[in-house]
C-alpha positions as CSV (number, residue, x, y, z in Angstrom):
1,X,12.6,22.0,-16.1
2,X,10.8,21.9,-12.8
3,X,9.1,25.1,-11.4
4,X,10.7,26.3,-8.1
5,X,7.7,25.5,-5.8
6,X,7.7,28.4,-4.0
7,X,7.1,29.7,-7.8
8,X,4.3,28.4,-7.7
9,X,0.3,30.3,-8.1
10,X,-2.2,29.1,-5.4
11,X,-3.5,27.4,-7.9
12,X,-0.8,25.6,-8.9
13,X,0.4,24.7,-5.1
14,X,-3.3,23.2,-4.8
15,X,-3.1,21.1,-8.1
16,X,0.1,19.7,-7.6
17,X,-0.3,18.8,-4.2
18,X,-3.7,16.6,-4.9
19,X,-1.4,15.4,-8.2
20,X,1.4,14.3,-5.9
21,X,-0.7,12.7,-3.5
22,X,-2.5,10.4,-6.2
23,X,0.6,9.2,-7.6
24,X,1.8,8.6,-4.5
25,X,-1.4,6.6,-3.4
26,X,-0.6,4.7,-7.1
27,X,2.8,4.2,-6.0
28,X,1.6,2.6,-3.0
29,X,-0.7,0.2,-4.4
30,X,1.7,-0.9,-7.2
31,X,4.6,-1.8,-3.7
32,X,2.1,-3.7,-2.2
33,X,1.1,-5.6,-5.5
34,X,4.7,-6.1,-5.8
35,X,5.3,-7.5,-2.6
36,X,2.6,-9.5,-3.1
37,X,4.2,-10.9,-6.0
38,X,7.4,-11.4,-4.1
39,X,5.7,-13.3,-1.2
40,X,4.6,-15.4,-3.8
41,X,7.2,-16.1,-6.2
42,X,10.9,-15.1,-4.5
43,X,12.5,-18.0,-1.9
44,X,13.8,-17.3,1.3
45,X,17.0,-18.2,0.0
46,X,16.8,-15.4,-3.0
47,X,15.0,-12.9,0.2
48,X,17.7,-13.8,2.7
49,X,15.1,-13.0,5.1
50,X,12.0,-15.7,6.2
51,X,9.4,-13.4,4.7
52,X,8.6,-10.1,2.9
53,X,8.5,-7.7,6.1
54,X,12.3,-8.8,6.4
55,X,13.8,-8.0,3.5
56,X,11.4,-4.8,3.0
57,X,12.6,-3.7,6.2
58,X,16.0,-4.1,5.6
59,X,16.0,-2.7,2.2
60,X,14.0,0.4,2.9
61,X,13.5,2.9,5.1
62,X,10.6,1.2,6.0
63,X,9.8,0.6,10.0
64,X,9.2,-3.0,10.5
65,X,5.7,-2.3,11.6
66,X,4.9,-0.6,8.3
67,X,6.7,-3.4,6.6
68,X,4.5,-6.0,8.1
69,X,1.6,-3.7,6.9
70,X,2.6,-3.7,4.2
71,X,2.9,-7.7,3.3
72,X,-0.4,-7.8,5.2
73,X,-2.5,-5.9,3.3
74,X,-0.9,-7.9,-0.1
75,X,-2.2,-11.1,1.4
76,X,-5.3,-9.8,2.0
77,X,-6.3,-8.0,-1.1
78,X,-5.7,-11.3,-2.6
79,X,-9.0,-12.8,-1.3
80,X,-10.5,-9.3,-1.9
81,X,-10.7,-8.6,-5.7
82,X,-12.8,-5.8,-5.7
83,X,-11.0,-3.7,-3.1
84,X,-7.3,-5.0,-4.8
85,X,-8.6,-2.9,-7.6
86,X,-10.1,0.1,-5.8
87,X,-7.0,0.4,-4.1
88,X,-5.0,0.4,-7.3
89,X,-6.8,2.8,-9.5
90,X,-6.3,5.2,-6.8
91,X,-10.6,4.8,-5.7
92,X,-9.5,3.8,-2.1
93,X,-6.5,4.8,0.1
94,X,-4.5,1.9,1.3
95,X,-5.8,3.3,5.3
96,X,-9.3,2.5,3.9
97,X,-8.5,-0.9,2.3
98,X,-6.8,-1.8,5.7
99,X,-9.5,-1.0,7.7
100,X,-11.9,-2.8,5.6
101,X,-9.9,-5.8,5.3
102,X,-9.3,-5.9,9.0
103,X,-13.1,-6.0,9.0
104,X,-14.1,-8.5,6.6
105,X,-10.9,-10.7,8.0
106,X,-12.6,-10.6,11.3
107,X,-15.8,-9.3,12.3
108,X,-16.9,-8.3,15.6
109,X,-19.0,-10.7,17.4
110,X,-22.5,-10.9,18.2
111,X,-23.0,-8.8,14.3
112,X,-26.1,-9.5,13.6
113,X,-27.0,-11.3,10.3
């Protein structure tokens, strides 16, 4: 049985909110390896959609935006090992592995060497 949260101690509150928010961060990294998977392995036919974003989109809640951030950040992580596995032992937020990957995809000009 789940405590009532306003049952909860300060304590408690505290713990379970920094609890929550890992798993979700988990949660998150696990959909994009997913979708990652799914851009790689499921047709167009079997998406009914021309890409990931699509189906994401129309199967979620998900904002098409987010959707494409989504399938963007799988492609990526795919040529970024050791970020693919920060992000999915919960080491890096997914807004950290984007802006890193946005980065390392394209760095700004005139960087110097």
């Amino acid at each position: 049985m789940t405590t009532e949260i306003w049952q909860l101690s300060e304590a408690e509150l505290l713990a379970d909110a920094a609890a929550v928010s890992h798993d979700i961060q988990l949660l998150e990294a696990r959909r994009i390896a997913l979708v990652a998977e799914i851009d790689t392995r499921v047709s167009r036919e079997k998406l009914g959609f021309p890409g990931p974003a699509g189906w994401l989109t129309s199967t979620t809640l998900l904002t098409p935006s987010k959707a494409n951030k989504i399938v963007a950040l799988a492609r990526g992580l795919k040529n970024f090992p050791d970020i693919a596995d920060a992000v999915n032992t919960g080491v890096m937020t997914v807004d950290h592995a984007a802006l890193i990957l946005t980065f390392a995809e394209t760095p700004p000009k005139n960087l110097p060497q």
